[in-house]
Every structure is written in structure tokens, then in C-alpha cells.
C-alpha positions in Angstrom: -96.9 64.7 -54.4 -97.9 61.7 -52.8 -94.7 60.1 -52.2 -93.3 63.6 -50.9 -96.6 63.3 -48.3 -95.7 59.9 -47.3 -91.6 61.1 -46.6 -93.2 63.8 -44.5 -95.1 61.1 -42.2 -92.7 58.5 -42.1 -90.3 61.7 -40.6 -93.2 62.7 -38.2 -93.2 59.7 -37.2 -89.7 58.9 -36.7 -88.6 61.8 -34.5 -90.2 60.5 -31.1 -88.0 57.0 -31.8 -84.9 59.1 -33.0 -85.4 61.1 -29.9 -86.0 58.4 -27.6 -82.9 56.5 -29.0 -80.9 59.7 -28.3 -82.2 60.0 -24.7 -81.3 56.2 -23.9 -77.8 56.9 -25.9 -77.4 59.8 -23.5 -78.4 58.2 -20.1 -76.0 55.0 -20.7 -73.2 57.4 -21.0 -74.2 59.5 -18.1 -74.3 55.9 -16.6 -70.9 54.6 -17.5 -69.5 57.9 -16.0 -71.2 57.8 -13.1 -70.1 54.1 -12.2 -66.4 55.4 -13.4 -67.0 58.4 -10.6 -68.5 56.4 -7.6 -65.8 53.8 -8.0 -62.7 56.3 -8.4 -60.7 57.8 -5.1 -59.4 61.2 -4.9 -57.3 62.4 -6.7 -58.5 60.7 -9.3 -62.2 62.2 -9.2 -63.0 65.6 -7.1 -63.6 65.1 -3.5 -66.6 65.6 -1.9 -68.5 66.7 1.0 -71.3 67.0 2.8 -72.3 70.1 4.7 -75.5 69.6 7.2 -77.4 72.7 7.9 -78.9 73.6 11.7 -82.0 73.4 12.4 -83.1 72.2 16.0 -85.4 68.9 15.1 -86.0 69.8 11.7 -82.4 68.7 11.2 -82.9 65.1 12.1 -83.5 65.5 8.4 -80.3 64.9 7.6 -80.4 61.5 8.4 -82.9 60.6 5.3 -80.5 63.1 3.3 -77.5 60.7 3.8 -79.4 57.4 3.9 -80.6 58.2 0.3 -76.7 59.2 -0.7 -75.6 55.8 0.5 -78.3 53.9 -1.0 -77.4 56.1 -4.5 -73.9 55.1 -4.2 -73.3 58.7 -4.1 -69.6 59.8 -2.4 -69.0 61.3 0.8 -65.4 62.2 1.2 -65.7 64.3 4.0 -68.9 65.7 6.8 -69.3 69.3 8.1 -72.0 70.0 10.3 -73.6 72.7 12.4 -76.1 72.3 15.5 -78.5 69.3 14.4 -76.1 68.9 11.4 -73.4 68.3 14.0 -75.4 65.7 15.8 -76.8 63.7 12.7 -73.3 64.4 11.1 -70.8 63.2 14.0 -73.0 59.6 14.6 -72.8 59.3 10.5 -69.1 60.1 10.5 -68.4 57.5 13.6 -69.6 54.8 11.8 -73.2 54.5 13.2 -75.5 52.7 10.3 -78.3 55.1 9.5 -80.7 52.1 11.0 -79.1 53.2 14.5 -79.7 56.9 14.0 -83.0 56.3 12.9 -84.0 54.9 16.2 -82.5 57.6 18.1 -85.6 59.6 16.2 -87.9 56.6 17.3 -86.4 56.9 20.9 -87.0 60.5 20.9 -89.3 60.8 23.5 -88.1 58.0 26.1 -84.9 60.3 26.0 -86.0 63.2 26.7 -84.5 65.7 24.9 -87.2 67.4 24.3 -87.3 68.0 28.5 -84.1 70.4 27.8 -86.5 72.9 25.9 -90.0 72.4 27.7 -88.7 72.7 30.8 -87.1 76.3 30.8 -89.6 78.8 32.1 -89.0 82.4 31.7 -90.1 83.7 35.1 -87.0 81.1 36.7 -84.5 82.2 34.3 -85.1 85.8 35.2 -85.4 84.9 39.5 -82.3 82.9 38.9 -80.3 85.3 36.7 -79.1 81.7 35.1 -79.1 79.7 32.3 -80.1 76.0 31.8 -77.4 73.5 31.2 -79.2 71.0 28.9 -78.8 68.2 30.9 -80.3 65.4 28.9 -78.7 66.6 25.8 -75.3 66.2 27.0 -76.2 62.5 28.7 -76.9 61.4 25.1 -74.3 63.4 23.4 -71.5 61.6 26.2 -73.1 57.8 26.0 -73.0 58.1 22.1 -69.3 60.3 21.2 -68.1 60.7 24.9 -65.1 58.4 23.7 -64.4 59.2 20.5 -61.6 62.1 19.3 -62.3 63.6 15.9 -58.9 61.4 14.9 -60.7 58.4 15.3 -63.8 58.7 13.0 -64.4 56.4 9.7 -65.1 59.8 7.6 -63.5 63.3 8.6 -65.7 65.4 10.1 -66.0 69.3 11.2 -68.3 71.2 13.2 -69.2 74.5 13.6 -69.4 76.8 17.1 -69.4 80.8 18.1 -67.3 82.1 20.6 -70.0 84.4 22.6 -67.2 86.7 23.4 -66.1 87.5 20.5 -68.2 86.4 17.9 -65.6 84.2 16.6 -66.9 81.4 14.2 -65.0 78.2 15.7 -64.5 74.8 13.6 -63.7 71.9 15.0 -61.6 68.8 13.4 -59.5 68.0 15.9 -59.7 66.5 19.8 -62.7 65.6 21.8 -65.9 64.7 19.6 -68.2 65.1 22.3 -67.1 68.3 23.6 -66.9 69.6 20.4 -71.1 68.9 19.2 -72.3 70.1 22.7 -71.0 73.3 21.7 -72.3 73.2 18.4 -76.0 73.0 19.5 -75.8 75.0 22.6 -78.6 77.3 22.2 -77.9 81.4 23.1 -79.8 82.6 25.5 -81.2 79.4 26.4 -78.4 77.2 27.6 -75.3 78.3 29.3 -71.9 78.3 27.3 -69.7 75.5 27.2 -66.6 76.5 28.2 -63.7 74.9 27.1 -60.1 75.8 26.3 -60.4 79.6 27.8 -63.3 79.9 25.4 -67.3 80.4 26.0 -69.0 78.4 23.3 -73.2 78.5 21.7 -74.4 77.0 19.0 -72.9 77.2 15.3 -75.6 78.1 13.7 -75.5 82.2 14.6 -72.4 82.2 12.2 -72.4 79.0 10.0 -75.9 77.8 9.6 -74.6 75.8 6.7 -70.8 74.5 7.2 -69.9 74.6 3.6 -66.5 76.3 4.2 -66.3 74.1 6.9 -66.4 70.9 4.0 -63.7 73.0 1.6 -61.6 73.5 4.8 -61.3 70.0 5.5 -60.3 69.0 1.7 -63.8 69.0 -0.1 -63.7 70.4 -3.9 -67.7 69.8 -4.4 -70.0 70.0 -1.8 -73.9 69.3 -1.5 -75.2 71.2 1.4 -78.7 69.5 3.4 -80.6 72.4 4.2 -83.5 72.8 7.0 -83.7 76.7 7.0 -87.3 77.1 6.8 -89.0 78.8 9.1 -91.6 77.3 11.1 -94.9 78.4 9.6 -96.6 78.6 12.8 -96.4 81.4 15.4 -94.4 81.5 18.7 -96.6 80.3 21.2 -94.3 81.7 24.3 -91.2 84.0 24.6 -88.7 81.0 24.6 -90.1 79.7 20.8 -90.2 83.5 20.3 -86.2 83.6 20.9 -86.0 80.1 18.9 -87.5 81.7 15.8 -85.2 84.6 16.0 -82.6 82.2 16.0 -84.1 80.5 13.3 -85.0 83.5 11.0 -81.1 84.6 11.2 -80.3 80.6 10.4 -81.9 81.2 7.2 -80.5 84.6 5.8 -77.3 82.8 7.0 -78.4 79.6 4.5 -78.7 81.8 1.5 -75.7 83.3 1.1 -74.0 79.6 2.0 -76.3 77.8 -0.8 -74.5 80.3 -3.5 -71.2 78.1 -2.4 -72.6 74.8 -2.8 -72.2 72.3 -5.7 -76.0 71.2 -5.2 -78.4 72.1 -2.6 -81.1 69.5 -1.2 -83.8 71.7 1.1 -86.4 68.9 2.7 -89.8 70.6 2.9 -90.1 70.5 6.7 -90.8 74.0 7.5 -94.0 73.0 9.8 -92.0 71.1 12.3 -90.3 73.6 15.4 -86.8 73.8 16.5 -88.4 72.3 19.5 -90.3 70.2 18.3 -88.2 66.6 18.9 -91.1 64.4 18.7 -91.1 64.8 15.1 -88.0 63.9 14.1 -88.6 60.5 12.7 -91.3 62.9 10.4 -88.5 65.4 9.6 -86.2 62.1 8.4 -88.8 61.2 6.5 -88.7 64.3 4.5 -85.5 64.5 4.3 -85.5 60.6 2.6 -88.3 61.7 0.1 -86.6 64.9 -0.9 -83.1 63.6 -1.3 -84.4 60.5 -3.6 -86.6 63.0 -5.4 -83.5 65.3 -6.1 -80.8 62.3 -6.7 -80.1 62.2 -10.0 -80.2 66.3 -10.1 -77.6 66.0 -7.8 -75.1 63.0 -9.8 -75.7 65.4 -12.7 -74.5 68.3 -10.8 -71.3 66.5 -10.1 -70.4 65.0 -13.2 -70.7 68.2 -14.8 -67.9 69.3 -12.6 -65.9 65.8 -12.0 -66.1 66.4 -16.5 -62.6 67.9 -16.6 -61.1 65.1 -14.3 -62.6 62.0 -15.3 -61.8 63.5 -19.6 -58.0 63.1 -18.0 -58.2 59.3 -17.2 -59.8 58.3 -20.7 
């Protein structure tokens, strides 16, 4: 009886160090596929993308989001974006370090972007009959892209615009860069429509909040979406934030259904910061950094799981 007692114990005992022997087992294979994934090429391994929600200044978000992925190793084959997503995204797919588009959230302020928003005042846009052309938004759009064409960027990119007469959701991947992300984040109802090639172009985000079919239509088989669809938790001070937050609140029901075609889904908790609110961006990044690394090996699971098939064909 005693020896049986002491088989018993030395078992007990032995499961936590069988276990733990499994789990390291387990992670150096999840390991050795991984490096065997991040150093493989399409066709070879699934191609992936990236698809960067709207968003106004909760966006800038994105920029953590992708500076984790790079410091992961993680690939990115190909970059869709919409509104913010098609700011963040187009300096990302140009070749701008994440260092540089980090200081355009420092430099926030001293470039005034935020002017485009504060400055619109109900009582002029009903004298005028008008809408505002943001001016400062397009300066920096122009000095950053103004000479780049969509053929010339390091990564392929898309981005995502409406036609306001006909409700047509329009992707770009092709032509002018700079042309194409004005229209992307040009606001309805707030800023006038771009027009360009016999069309009248607003913001993205009324039709593809998050560009996933935007990634799959430029040759992505997995995509992780970046998604800043919370809605602000504070109330609309004015009738202009009023009209943001509609915007916003259809942003999001967009999101959901969007997320359902997404490999993995990374949603930085930044639901207290405004559309408007463009001094906080280097505090949305932030988010978006802590949130990303938090959710990085969810997200290399994710896609081994579904690279399994692919890679099994090269062993």
C-alpha cells in the first residue's frame, strides 16, 4: 500500500514537469514554423495584408499597430486603408520609417490640422451655403505624397472613397497618391468633395470603414484588420461633433460586419479620444503600440493556423 502511495506522488508530482516539458516542446515548434513563415515569399507562404480602419485621430493608431508588426517580424504583403487608415497607411507604404510618422503625431499641433475641424462654424456654413475645403489637410497631404503615383510605393497599397453621387464605394491602386488619400478623409457634410475624374469624392469610411476587401482585392489571402471603431464615450459638445459621431456610429456597424472577414482583428482601446481630437494622436499611437504587442503572438498563431496547409507542402 505504501509503495502504491508513493507511485501516486511521484505521478502528482510529475505532471506540472511533463506538462511544462510539453508546453516548451510545443512553443519551439510554433517557433521553427514561424521563422520558416516570416522568411518565406508568396507563393510559398499565404500573402498577407493589412487593412487600417477610419477613425479621424483615433486612427493615428495605426501607426503603433504596424510599428509592433515590424518589430514582430510579422509580414505585410500588401496595405489597404480608409480615412486615417489611408493617411497612416500611404506614409507606411511609401517607405516612411515609423520614427517619421511618429513625429507627424508630435508635430500635430504646429501643423494645424486640427484648424480644418475647429474652425468650421455652423452659422457660416449655413450664410455661405458652402462647404470648407480643408486647407491644411491637403498642404500636408501634398508636401508628404504630392509626388508619389500608387506605382511607385515600396508596399502596394489601396484606399478607400464614396462617390457622393452615387454612393459608389471607390478603391484606389492606381495613379496619383495624393489625390487619392484627400478623398479618402474628406469628411461629408463638412468638407467639400474632391472632384476628380468626373467624379465627387468624401471620405471612405461611409462604405468601407475597414478596407478588408480592399487587401483581398489587391492579392492578400490573410488579412489582420487595425480597428478604431469605438465610439467616443463622451457627448457631442456642438452640432459639427454631433455630425462626426453620426459618422462615427455608422463607422462602426460598418466595422462589424468587416471583422467577420478578417484573419485576426487588433481593436486599440482608444474610444475616449474624438474624431477631432488631433492633439492626441501620439496618445492614440500609443494605444495602438500596447495593444498590438499585447495581441502579437494571438495574431502569429492566427496565421500559422492558416499558412498550416502551405508550409505542410514544403516539408
Amino acid at each position: 500500500m505504501r509503495f502504491l502511495f508513493k507511485i501516486i506522488i511521484l505521478s502528482v508530482a510529475l505532471v506540472p514537469a511533463l506538462a511544462a516539458a510539453q508546453e516548451t516542446d510545443d512553443e519551439i515548434l510554433r517557433d521553427a514554423l514561424w521563422t520558416r513563415l516570416a522568411s518565406s515569399k508568396p507563393p510559398a507562404r499565404p500573402s498577407v495584408g493589412v487593412a487600417l480602419s477610419g477613425g479621424g485621430a483615433r486612427g493615428f493608431a495605426h501607426t503603433g499597430v504596424l510599428e509592433a508588426l515590424e518589430y514582430a517580424g510579422f509580414p505585410v504583403d500588401y496595405i489597404a486603408g480608409t480615412s486615417m487608415g489611408a493617411v497612416i497607411g500611404s506614409l507606411y507604404a511609401s517607405g516612411f520609417p515609423a520614427s517619421d510618422i511618429w513625429k507627424f503625431g508630435r508635430d500635430v499641433t504646429e501643423l494645424k490640422i486640427s484648424r480644418d475641424f475647429k474652425s468650421i462654424k455652423l452659422l457660416s456654413l449655413l450664410i455661405t451655403d458652402s462647404l470648407i475645403t480643408p486647407t491644411h489637410i491637403n498642404r500636408f497631404l501634398e508636401g508628404r505624397l504630392g509626388a508619389l503615383t500608387f506605382e511607385k510605393l515600396k508596399i502596394p497599397f489601396a484606399c478607400s472613397a464614396m462617390d457622393l453621387r452615387t454612393g459608389e464605394k471607390i478603391i484606389f491602386t492606381e495613379g496619383p497618391l495624393a489625390i487619392a488619400v484627400r478623398a479618402s478623409v474628406n469628411l461629408p457634410g463638412i468638407f467639400a468633395p474632391l472632384q476628380y475624374r468626373h467624379r465627387y469624392l468624401v471620405d471612405g469610411g461611409v462604405v468601407d470603414f475597414v478596407p478588408v476587401g480592399a487587401a483581398k482585392q489587391l492579392g492578400a489571402d490573410w488579412v489582420l484588420a487595425s480597428v478604431t471603431g469605438s465610439v467616443s464615450n463622451r457627448l457631442p459638445e456642438n452640432v459639427l461633433m454631433s455630425l462626426l459621431q453620426v459618422i462615427d456610429i455608422r463607422g462602426s456597424l460598418l466595422a462589424r460586419s468587416a471583422e467577420k472577414e478578417a484573419g485576426f482583428v487588433i481593436e486599440p482601446e482608444v474610444g475616449d479620444i474624438s474624431i477631432a481630437d488631433f492633439e492626441r494622436c501620439e496618445e492614440a499611437g500609443e494605444a495602438g503600440l500596447v495593444e498590438a504587442t499585447r495581441r502579437i503572438d494571438a495574431a502569429r498563431e492566427a496565421l500559422l493556423i492558416y499558412s498550416a496547409p502551405r508550409l505542410a507542402e514544403k516539408i
